[in-house]
N, C-alpha and C positions, 0 to 999 in steps of 0.2 A: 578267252586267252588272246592276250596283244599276236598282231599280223607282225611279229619285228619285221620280216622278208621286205613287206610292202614299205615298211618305214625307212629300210635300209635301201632299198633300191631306191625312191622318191629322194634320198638324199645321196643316194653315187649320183644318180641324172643331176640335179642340183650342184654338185661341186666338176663335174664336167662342164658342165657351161661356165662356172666360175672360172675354169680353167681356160677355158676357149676364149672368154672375154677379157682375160686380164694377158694373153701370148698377145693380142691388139694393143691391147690399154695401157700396160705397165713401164712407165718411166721410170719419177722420182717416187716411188711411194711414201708417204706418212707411217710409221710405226711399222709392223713387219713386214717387209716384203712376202708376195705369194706363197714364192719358196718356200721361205722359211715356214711361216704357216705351215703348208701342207706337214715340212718335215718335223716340225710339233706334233701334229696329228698322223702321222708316221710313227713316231717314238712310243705313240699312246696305244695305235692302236696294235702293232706287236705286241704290245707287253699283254693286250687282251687274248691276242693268237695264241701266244704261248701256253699264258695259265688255260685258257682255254682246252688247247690242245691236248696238255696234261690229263685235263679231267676224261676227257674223250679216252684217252688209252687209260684210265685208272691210275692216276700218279696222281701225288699234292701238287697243287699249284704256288705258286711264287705270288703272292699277295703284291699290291702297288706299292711303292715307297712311301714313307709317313712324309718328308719332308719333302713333298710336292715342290715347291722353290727353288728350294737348292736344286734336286735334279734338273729341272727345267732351264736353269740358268746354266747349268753346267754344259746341257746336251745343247741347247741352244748353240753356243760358241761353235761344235762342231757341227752343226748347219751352214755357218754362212757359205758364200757361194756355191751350194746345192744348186744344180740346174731345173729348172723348173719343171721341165720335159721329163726328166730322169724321177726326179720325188712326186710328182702326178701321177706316172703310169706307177709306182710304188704303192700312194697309196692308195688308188684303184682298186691293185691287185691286193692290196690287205683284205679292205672292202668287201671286196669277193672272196677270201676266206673266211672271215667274222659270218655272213651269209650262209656259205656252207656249213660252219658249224653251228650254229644258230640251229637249222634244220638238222642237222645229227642229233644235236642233244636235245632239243626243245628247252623247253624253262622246267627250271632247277634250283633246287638249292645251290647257291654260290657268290660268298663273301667277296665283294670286289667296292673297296670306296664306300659310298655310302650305301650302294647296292645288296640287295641280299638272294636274287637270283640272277641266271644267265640273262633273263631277256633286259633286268635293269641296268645291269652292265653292260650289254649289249646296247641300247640305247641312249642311255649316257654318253660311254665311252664313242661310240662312232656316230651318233644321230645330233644329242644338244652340244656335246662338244666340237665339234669343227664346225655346228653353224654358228655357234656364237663366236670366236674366231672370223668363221666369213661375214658377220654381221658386223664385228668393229672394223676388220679392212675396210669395209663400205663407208662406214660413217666416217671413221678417219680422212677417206679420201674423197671426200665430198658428194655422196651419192646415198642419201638417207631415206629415198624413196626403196633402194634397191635393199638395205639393211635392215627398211621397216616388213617388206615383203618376206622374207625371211622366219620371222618371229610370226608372221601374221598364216604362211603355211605351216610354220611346225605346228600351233594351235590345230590348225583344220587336220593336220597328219597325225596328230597325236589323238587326237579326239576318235577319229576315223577306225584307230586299229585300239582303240581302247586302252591306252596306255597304263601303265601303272602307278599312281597317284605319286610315285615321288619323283616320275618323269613330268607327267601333265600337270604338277603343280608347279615343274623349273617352266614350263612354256608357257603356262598362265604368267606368270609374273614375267618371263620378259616381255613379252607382248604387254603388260601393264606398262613397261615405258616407255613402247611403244606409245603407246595411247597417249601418253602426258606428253612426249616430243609433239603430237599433234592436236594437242589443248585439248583433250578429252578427257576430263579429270575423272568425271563419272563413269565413265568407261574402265578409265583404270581402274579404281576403289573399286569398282564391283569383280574384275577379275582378280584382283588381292583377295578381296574377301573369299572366292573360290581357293585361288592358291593356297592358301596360310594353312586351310585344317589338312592340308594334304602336305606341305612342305612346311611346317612351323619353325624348322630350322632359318629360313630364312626373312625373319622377322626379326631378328638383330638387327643384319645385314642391313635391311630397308633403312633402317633410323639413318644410314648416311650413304644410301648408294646415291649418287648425284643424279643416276636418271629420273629416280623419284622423288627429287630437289621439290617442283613445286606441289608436290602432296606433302611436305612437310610439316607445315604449320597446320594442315586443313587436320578440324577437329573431327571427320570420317577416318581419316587415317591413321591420328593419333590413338584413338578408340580399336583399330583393326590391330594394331601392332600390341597393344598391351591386353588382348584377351586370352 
């Protein structure tokens, strides 16, 4: 059974220092400011609290909204100027309930997104989602070393507590463009080829995400995506 605890601590310590480095660092930022970020990953991970919580006392849970977009767009708007101080220690403190109840309930059956128990939704919702958020902050704002470390611990973190293949296949593949941002074709293609049978979902996807632009033409990769 996946460590979620461990996976979810190694990624509060991670977005704290995120935090610590950008109250120094944050001028003009590129695409979202911190803030904002975090209070994206605020909105998300509530709505995990909640249904969570629900189940925990025996009540139905309130399922995620179908049109992902929309909401996001909407809730966004009343983000801006969030204090960064103020939606940090927030979603901390989420953090440290998802954890909590993590250990109440263990893994479960439980419908959430593409997830179908507690610990998938748990790791989604609070582990691949805000790093891949912290991981475009980074590349946006010119520091790709620090974006590619990122993807390159979720792997070793996910691996570690034996993740469940439709988590460990979202962190293979992004660490796959990883790999192609640092001319490592073979690297990548071979961590695709892990991903796919565990997330085939996202072999659409591939045919035009730009991070795996120069795997496009290469006839290893056309062969991966159409099996």
């Amino acid at each position: 059974m996946a460590d979620v605890r461990k996976a979810l601590e190694a990624e509060r310590d991670m977005e704290r220092e995120f935090v610590a480095e950008i109250r120094k660092s944050e001028t003009q930022p590129k695409g979202w400011p911190a803030a904002l970020l975090l209070f994206h990953v605020c909105m998300w991970r509530e709505r995990l609290r909640n249904a969570l919580t629900d189940v925990k006392e025996g009540r139905s849970h309130t399922p995620p909204p179908g049109d992902v977009d929309e909401v996001n767009d909407a809730e966004l708007a009343s983000g801006l100027g969030v204090s960064l101080a103020d939606i940090a220690e927030r979603s901390d403190t989420l953090l440290a309930s998802l954890i909590a109840l993590s250990d109440d309930l263990g893994d479960r059956p439980f419908e959430w997104g593409l997830g179908s128990t507690t610990f998938e939704a748990l790791l989604r919702n609070s582990y691949t989602h805000p790093r891949v958020h912290i991981h475009e902050y980074w590349q946006e704002n010119g520091d790709p070393d620090r974006a590619h470390q990122l993807f390159e611990e979720a792997v070793a973190d996910m691996r570690e507590i034996l993740a469940p293949p439709i988590v460990m296949g979202a962190a293979l593949y992004n660490l796959a463009g990883t790999r192609v941002a640092q001319d490592r074709p073979d690297e990548a293609l071979d961590l695709l080829l892990q991903a796919f049978p565990m997330r085939p979902d996202l072999k659409e996807g591939a045919l035009s995400d730009p991070d795996l632009g120069p795997l496009h033409e290469n006839p290893g990769f056309q062969a991966l995506v159409k099996r």
